[in-house]
C-alpha positions in Angstrom: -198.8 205.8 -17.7 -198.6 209.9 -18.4 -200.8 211.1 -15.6 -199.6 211.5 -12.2 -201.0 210.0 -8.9 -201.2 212.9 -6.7 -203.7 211.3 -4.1 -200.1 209.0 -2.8 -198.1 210.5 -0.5 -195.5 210.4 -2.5 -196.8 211.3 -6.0 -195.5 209.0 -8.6 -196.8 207.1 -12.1 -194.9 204.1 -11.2 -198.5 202.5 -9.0 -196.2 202.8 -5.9 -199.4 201.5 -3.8 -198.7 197.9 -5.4 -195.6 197.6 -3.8 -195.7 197.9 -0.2 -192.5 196.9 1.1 -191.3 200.1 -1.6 -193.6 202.3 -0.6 -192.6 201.9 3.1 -189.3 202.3 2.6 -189.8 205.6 0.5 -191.9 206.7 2.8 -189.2 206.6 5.7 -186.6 208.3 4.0 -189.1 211.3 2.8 -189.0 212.8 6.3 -185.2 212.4 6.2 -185.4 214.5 2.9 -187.3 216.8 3.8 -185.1 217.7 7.3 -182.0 217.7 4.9 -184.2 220.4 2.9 -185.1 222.5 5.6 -181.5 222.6 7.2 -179.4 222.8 3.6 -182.1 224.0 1.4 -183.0 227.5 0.9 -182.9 229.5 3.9 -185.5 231.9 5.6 -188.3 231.4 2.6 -189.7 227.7 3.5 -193.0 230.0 4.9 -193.4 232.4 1.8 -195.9 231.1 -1.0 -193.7 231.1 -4.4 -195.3 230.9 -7.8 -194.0 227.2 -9.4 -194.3 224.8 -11.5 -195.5 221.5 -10.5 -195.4 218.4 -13.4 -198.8 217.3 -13.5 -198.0 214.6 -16.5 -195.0 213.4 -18.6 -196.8 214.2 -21.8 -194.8 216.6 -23.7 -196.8 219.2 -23.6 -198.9 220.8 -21.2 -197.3 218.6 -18.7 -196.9 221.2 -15.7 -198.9 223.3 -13.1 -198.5 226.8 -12.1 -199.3 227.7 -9.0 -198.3 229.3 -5.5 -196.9 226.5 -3.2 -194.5 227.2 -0.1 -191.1 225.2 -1.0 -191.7 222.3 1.8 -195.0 221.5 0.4 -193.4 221.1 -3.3 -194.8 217.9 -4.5 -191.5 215.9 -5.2 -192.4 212.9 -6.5 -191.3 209.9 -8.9 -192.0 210.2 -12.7 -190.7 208.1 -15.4 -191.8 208.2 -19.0 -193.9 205.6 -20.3 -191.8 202.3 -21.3 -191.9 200.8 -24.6 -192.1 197.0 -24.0 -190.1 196.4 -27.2 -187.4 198.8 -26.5 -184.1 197.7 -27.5 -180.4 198.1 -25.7 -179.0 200.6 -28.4 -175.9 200.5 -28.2 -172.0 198.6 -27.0 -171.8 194.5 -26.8 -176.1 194.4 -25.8 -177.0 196.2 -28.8 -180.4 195.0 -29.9 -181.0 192.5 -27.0 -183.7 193.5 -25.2 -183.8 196.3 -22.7 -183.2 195.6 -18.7 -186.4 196.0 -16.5 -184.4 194.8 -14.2 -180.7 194.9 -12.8 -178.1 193.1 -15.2 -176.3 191.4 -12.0 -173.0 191.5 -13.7 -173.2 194.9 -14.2 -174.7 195.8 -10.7 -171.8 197.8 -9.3 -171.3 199.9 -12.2 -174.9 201.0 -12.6 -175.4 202.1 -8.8 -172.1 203.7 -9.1 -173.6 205.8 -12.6 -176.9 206.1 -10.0 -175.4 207.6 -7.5 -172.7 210.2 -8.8 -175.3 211.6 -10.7 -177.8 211.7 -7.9 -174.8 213.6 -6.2 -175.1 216.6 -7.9 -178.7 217.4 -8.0 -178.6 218.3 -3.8 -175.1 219.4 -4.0 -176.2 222.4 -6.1 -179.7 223.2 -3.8 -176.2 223.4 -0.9 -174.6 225.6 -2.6 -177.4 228.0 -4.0 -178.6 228.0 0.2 -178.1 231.5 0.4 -178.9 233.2 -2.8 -182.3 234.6 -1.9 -181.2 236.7 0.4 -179.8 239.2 -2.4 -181.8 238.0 -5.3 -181.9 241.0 -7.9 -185.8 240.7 -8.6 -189.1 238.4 -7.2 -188.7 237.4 -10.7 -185.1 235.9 -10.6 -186.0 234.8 -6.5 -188.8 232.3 -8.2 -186.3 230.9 -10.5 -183.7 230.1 -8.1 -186.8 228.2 -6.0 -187.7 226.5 -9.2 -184.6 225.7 -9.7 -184.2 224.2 -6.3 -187.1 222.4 -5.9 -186.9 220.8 -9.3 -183.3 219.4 -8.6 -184.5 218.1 -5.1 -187.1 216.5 -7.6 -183.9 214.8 -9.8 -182.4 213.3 -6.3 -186.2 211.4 -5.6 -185.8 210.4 -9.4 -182.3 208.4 -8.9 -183.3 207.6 -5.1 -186.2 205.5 -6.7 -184.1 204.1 -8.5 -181.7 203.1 -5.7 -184.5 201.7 -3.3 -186.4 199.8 -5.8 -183.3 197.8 -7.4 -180.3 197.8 -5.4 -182.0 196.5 -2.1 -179.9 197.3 1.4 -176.9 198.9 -0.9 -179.6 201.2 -2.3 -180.8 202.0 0.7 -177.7 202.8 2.5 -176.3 205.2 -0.9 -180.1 207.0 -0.4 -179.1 207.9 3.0 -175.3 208.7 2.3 -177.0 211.0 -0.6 -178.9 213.2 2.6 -175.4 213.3 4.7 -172.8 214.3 2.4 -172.7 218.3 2.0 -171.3 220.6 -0.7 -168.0 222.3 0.3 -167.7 220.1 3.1 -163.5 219.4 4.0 -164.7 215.5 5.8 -168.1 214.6 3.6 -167.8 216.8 0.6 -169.9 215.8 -2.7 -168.0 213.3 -5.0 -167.8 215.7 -7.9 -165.4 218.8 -7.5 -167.7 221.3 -8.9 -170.3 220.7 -7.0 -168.0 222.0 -4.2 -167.0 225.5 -4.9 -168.9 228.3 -3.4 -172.0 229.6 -5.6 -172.1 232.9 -3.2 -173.0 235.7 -5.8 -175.8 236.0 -8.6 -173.2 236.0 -11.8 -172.3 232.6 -10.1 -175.5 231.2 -10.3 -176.0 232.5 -13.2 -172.9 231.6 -15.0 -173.4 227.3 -12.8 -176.9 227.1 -14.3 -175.3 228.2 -18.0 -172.3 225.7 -17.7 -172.8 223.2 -14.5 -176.7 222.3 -15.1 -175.3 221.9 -19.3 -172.7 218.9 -17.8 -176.0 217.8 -16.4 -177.6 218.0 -19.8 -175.7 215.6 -21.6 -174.9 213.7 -18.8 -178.9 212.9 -18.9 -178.9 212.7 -22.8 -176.1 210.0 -22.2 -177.8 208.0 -19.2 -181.4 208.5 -21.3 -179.7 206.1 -23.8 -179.3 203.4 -21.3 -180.2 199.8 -21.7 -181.3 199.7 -17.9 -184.7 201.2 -18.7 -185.7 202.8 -16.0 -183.4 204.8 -15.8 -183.6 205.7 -19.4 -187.1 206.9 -18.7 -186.3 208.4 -15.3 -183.9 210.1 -17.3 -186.0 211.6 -20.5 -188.3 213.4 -17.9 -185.8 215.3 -15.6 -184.4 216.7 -18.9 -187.8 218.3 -19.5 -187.4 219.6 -16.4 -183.8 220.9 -16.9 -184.4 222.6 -20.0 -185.3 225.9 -17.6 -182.4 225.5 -15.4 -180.5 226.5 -18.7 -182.7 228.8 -19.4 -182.0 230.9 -16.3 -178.5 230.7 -16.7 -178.2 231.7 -20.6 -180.6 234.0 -20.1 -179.3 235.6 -17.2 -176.0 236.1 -18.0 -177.4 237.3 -21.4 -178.8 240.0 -18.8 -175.9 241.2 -16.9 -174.6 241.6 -19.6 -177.4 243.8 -21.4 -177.4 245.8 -18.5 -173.5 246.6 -18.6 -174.0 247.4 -22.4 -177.0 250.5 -21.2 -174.4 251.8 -18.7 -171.3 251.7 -21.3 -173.7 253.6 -24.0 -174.9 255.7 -21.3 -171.5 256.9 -20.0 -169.1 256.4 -22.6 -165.1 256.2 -20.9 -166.5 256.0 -17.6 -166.2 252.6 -15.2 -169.2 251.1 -15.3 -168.1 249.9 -11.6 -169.0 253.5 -10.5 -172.8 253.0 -11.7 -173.5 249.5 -10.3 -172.5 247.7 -13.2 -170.4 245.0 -13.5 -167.2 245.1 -16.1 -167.7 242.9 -19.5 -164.2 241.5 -18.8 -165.3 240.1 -15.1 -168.2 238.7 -16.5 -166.0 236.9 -18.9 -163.5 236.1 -16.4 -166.5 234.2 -14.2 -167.5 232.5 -17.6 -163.8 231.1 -18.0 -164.1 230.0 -14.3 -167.3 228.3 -14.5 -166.9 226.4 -17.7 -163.9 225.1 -17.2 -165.0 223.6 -13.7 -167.8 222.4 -15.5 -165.6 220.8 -18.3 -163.7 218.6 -15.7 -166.9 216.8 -14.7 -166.5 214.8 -18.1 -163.9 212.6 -16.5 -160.6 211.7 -17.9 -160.2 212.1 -21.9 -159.5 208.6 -22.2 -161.3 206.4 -19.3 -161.2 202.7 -19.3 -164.6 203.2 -17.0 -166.1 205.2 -19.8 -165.7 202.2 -22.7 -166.8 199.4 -19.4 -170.1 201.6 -19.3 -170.8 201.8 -23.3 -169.4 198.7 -23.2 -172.1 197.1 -20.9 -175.1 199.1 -22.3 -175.1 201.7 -19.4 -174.4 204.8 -20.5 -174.5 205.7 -24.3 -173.5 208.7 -26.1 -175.7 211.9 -26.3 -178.1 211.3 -29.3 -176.7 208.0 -30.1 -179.3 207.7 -32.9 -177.3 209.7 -35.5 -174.5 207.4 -34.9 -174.1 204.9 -37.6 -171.9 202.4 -35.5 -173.4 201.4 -31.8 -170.7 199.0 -31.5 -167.8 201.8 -31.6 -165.6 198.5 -32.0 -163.8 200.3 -35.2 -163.4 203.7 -34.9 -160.5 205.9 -33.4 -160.7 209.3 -31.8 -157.8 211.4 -32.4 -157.0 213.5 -29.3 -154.0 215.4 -28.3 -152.7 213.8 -25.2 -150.5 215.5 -22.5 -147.4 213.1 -22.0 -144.1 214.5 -20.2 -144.9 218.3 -21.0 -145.9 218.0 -24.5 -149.1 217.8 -26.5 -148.7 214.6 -28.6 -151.7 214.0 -31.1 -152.9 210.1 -31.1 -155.6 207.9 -32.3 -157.1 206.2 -29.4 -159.8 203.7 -29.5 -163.5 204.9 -29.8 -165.0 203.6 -26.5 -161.8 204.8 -24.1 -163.2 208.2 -25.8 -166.2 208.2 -24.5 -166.1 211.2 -22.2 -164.3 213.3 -25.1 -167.6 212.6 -27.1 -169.8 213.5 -25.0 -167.6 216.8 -23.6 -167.6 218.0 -27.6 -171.4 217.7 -27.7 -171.2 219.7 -24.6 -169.0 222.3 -26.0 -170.6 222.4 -29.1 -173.8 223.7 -26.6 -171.8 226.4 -25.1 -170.7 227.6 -28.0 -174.4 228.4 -29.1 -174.7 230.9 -25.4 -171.6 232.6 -26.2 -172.6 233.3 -29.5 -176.3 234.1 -28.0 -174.5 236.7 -25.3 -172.5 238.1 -28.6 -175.6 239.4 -30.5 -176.6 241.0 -26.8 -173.1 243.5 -27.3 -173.9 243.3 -31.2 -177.2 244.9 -30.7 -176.5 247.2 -27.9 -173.0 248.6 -30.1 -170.3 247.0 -28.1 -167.6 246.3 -28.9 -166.9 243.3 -26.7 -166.6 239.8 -27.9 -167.4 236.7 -25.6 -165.5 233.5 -26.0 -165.2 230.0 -24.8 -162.1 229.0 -23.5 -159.8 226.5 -24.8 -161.2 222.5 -23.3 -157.4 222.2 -21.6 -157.7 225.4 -19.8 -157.7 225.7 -16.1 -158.3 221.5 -15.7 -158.5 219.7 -13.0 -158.7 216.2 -14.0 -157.4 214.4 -17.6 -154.2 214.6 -19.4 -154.3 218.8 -19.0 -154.4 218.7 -15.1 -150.9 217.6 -15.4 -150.2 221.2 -17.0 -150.8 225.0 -17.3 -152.8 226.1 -20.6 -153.7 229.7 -21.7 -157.3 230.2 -22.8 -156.5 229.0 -26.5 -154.9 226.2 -25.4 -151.5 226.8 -26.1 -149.3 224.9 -23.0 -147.4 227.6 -20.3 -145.2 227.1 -17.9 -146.1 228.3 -14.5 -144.5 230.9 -14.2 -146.6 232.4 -17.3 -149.6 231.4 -15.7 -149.0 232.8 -12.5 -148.4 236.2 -14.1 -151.7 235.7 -16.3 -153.7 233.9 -14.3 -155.8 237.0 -13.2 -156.4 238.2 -17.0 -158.1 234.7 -17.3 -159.9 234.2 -13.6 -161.7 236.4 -11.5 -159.4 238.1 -8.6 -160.3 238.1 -5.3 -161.1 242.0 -5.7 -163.6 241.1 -8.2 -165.5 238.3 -6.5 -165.2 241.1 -3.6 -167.2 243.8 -6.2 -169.7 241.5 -7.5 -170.9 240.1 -3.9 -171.1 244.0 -2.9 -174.0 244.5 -5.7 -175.4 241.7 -3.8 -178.5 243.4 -2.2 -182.1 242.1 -2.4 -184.4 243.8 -4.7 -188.0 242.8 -3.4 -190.5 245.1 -4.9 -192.4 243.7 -8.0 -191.1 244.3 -11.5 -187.7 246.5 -9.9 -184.1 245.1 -10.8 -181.0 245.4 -9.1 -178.5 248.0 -11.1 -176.2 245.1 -12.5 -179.0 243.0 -14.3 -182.1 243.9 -16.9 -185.2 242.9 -17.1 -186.0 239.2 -18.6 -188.1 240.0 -22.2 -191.3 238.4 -20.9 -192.5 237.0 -17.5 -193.3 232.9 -16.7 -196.3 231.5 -17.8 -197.7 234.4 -19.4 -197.3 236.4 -16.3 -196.3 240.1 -16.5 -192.6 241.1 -15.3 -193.9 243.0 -12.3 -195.7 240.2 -10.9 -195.4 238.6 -7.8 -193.4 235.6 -8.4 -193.2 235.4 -4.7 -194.9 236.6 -1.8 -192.5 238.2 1.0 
């Protein structure tokens, strides 16, 4: 079914009422939720009435609501596209047996494990946005972080369906982990490293919702492939709901930008610093930052976990229909491995590259922002170029964590990189500047000095509405 039941307490399209043990056990861990959202979740706005979208339906279009709700009232709820009874596994050793409507028991550890890392992230990122509204730079921008926020707290009831209705007391015990683990923390942090650094200015959030909520992207586009079905469908929905996450961030950088560009026209020579701008090359160091964080949550480039999961019909590769082979039993990926201190180029068997597929679809996607935020300095008569840095830059986890790579990807020793690190990252003096532009800007259609004005409002509404009542 499209249409949502919102007479349930929980609102869902799954008929939730004919299953009463499920119901009852949702309904215990909502208030659970909802305490972990009003002690980690946004702070001091729970009371104000903010103008947001609620999905109404999972019909492509005209599937959402717009309307003033105060943030603990969102309706979070469980919506899954409808299933095709004659859907096919579509790729790895399953292909073209019929799709799971239930748990494939030999596989049972690996899918809750997929379940829960990725439900992980969506209220590890509501953490560590807490405190943004406090210096949002418009109303306009504050309703966008609150979207954003209640629409990932919306992703975690998605995957915590999932746990409760197939993984039984395992599934019920990860759900409540899910509500006790926090962002940033030293004893429970969240399983993914990203989701763990501070988000404490607006070119941050910004710059995660460009890069971080893309890794969620294709993560979904991978997991919406799956041959456990619902959470294929579970899946297709929350990436109609991300598409505005990256929105916000492309656009927004795109912004800070724009804005930099007026005050470098309008005082030629002069530091922007001195007008309340903020420098092209700090916005450019935070991109470097940001992306390559978000480049890490691929995994390993070549992950015996990664070929178990295509393997096994879990997860499949982002638009795996324009793939000729669903097998990946013959091909090779050529990648250059990191061995002793040395790039060494090798062929390497298709499935134990399946995070490296998926991370150049994901790179691919970046590359269309930067070139998105180059026709902003284009038009405005800049000349500043944006770029993506290299995929072994500033790593974490893989072959490259093992060394030190400049933003082309050339190898260093670390020596070099401690001597360049600061052309390539954001200095403590600059993470100092940006959070002092940090002040609220409250009064309907005004903009903080580091940021322009969005091209149109949401939903038709004018810039200088009031996105959110203070």
């Amino acid at each position: 079914m499209s249409a949502i039941d919102y007479s349930q307490k929980i609102p869902n399209n799954v008929d939730l009422k004919s299953d009463k043990r499920l119901q009852r056990a949702l309904e215990q861990w909502q208030p659970d939720y909802l305490d972990w959202w009003n002690s980690t979740g946004p702070t001091d706005f729970n009371m104000k009435d903010v103008y947001l979208r609620t999905a109404v339906s999972v019909d492509k279009d005209g599937w959402a609501h717009f309307g003033y709700v105060k943030m603990p009232e969102y309706r979070w709820g469980i919506f899954l596209e409808p299933g095709d009874p004659d859907r096919k596994v579509g790729f790895g050793d399953h292909a073209a047996d019929p799709a799971w409507q239930e748990v494939p028991g030999e596989y049972r550890n690996w899918l809750r494990r997929l379940i829960v890392t990725q439900a992980d992230t969506e209220p590890a990122s509501v953490e560590q946005q807490r405190l943004l509204g406090h210096t949002a730079p418009s109303l306009y921008d504050l309703r966008n972080l609150f979207q954003v926020n209640v629409e990932e707290g919306r992703h975690l009831w998605a995957m915590v369906y999932l746990l409760h209705s197939y993984f039984g007391r395992d599934g019920r015990e990860e759900a409540s982990e899910l509500l006790e683990r926090r962002s940033g923390n030293a004893d429970h942090p969240r399983i993914l490293g990203t989701f763990n650094e501070p988000c404490e200015d607006w070119l941050s959030f910004f710059c995660f919702t460009m890069f971080t909520d893309r890794d969620g992207k294709f993560q979904l586009l991978a997991l919406a492939e799956s041959g456990f079905d619902p959470l294929a469908r579970s899946c297709r929905f929350m990436l109609t709901e991300e598409a505005h996450h990256l929105f916000v961030g492309q656009t927004g950088v795109g912004r800070v930008i724009k804005r930099t560009c007026e005050v470098m026209q309008e005082h030629p020579g002069k530091d922007v610093r001195e007008y309340g701008a903020i420098p092209l090359e700090t916005i450019q160091r935070y991109i470097n930052f940001w992306s390559s964080s978000s480049t890490d949550l691929y995994g390993a480039e070549v992950s015996s976990n990664a070929a178990n999961f295509f393997r096994a019909g879990l997860k499949g590769r982002a638009y795996e229909d324009k793939y000729e082979d669903h097998t990946a039993l013959d091909g090779a990926y050529t990648i250059d491995r990191f061995i002793d201190g040395k790039l060494d180029r090798q062929e390497i068997a298709m499935r134990n590259a399946m995070n490296e597929v998926l991370r150049d679809e994901y790179i691919k996607d970046n590359l269309k922002g930067i070139e998105y935020w180059n026709r902003i300095t284009e038009k405005e008569g800049v000349d500043f170029t944006f770029y993506l840095p290299h995929r072994r830059f500033n790593r974490s986890i893989g072959d490259y964590a093992a060394g030190r790579f400049d933003v082309e990807g050339h190898p260093i020793d670390e020596a070099t990189w401690n001597a360049r690190a600061q052309d390539w990252l954001p200095s403590d003096e600059e993470r100092a500047y940006v959070k002092s532009l940090m002040k609220p800007v409250y009064e309907k259609g005004k903009f903080a000095s580091w940021i322009a004005p969005p091209l149109r409002g949401i939903n038709s509404q004018p810039i200088e509405f009031e996105y959110v009542k203070l």
